[in-house]
N, C-alpha and C positions, 0 to 999 in steps of 0.2 A: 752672375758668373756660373759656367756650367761646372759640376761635380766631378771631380776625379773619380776610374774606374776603380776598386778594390778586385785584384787579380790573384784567384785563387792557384797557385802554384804547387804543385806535386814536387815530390824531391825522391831518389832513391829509396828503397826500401836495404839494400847494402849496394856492394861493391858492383855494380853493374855498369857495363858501358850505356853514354846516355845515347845513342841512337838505337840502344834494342829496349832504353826504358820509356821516353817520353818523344813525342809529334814532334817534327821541328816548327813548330806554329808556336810550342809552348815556349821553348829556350828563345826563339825568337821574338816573344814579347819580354820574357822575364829581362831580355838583352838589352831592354832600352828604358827602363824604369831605374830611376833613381834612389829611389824610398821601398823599405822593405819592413814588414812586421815579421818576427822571427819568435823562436822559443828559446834560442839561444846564440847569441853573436857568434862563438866558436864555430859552432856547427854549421849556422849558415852559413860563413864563409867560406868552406869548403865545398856547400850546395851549390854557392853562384860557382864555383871556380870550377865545379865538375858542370855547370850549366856556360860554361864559356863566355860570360860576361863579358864584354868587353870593357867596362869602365872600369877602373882600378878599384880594388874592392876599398881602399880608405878614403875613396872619395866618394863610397855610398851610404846611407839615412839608413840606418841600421836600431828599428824602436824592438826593445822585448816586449812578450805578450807569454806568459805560461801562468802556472795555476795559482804562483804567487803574485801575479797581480790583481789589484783593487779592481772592483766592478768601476769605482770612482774614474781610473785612469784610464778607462777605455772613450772614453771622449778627444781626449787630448790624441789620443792615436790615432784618430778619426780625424782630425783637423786638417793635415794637408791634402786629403781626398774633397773638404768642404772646401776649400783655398782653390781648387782645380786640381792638383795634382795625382796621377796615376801610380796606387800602390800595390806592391804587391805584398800577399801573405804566404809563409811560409808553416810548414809542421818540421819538426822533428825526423819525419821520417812517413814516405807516403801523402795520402792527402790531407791539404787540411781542414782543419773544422769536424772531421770525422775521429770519432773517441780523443778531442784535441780542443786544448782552453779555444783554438780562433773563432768556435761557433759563437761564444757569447756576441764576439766581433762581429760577424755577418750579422748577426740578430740586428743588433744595434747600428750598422749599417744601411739595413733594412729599411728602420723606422727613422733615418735623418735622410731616405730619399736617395742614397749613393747608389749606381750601378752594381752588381757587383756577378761577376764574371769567374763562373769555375772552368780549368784548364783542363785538360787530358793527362791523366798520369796514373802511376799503380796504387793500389789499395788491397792493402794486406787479404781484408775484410772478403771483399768481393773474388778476388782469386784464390781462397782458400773455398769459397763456396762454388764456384766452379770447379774445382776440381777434384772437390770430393762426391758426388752424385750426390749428396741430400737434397732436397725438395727447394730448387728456385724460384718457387713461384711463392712460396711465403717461409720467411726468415725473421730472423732477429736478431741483434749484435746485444752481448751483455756486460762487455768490457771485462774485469777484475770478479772473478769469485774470493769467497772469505779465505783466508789465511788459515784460518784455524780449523784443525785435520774434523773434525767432527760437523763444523758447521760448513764444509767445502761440502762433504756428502752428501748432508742433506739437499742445498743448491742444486745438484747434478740429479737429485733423484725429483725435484720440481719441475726442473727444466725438463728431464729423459719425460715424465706426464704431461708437463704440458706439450712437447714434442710431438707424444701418442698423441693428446687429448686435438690439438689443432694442424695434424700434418705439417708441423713446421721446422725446419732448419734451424739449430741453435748454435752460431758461433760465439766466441768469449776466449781470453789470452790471459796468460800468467805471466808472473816475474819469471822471466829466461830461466835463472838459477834454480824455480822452481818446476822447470817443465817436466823433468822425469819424474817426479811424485804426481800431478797433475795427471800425469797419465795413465801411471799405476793405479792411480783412486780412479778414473774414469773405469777402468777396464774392469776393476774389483767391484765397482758399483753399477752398472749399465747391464741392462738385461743382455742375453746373448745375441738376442737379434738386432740390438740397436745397432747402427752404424757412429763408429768412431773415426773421425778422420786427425791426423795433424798435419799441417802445412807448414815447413820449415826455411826458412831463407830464402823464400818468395823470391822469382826473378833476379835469383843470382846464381853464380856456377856451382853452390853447392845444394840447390834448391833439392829437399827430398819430402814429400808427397807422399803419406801411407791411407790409405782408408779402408776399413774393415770393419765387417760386424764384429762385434766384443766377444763374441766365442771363436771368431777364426783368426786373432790377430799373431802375426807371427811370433815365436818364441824368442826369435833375434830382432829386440825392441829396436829403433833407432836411439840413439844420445842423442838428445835434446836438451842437453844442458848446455844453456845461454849462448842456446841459439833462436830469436825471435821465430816464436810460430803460433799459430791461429788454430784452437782446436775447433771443430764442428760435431756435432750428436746430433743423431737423428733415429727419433725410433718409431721405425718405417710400422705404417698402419697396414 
């Protein structure tokens, strides 16, 4: 019996319409699948419904997959792609598998042989390094820095060297609630030629986009209080 596809699915990053966010190739296949792996039932059902599903959303195969699941039960999730059938995964928000439990998913995917098919869609990650000018040709995502004010510094003053030391782009996000201290500790810590960028509400109408080196950042900060955004540091050689 041949294997079902696992269809890697992008969702919103906010309130966007979806013909300025995803191909119609994407919504067009996520249209005809039955079975979905999600991070959260709520939430997905509002992704298929902004994704125009045709099938009534209580007549679709709705499995969770986020950080509280067992490595154990990723098998079992795996099962009707082994059966034949064509699933798709979802994230939270953006793509997934990227800073997102589904990678363990593809992993294991992988190694039982399944197809597995990424779609077209936005990523925080990627359009906050476009459009801040740091160095695209070598990057790195760092997910969550420390919480705690003294070891958050340090982090930032590793990453600004290793930055210098490898010409590289360093992206990495906070808790929303946390974004305006995030960013006062960047700007208080980062040599003045570094480049600091923040990417705010990504491909949505209140999308704002600042990137400046740390001695020229304007006086009138944006609020970025819990509003999803992608900082970038880059301290240009």
């Amino acid at each position: 019996m041949a294997k079902g596809t696992l269809y890697l699915i992008p969702t919103p990053l906010g309130d966007s319409p979806l013909e300025q966010t995803l191909p119609a190739g994407t919504a067009t296949i996520a249209d005809r699948l039955q079975h979905f792996i999600v991070e959260n039932g709520k939430t997905a059902r509002q992704h298929l419904k902004w994704l125009n599903v045709g099938t009534p959303l209580r007549e679709l195969q709705l499995a969770e997959l986020n950080e509280h699941t067992p490595p154990t039960a990723l098998d079992a999730l795996l099962q009707p792609l082994l059966d034949g059938t064509d699933v798709g995964l979802m994230s939270e928000a953006g793509c997934p598998a990227i800073a997102d439990p589904g990678a363990n998913l593809v992993r294991l995917a992988h190694r039982r042989g399944i197809p597995v098919k990424p779609l077209i869609g936005p990523s925080s990650i990627l359009l906050a390094l476009m459009a801040s000018g740091a160095n695209g040709q070598r990057f790195s995502f760092h997910g969550y820095l420390p919480v705690d004010a003294n070891e958050r510094k340090q982090a930032l003053q590793t990453l600004e060297k290793r930055s210098r030391q490898f010409d590289e782009a360093i992206a990495f996000i906070e808790t929303p609630y946390r974004n305006n201290q995030m960013l006062e500790t960047l700007l208080q810590t980062c040599a003045p030629a570094t480049l600091i960028c923040s990417a705010t509400d990504l491909s949505t109408a209140t999308e704002q986009i600042v990137s400046r080196c740390a001695g020229e950042w304007p006086k009138q900060k944006p609020d970025l209080h819990k509003r999803p955004t992608v900082f970038v540091l880059y301290a240009k050689t």
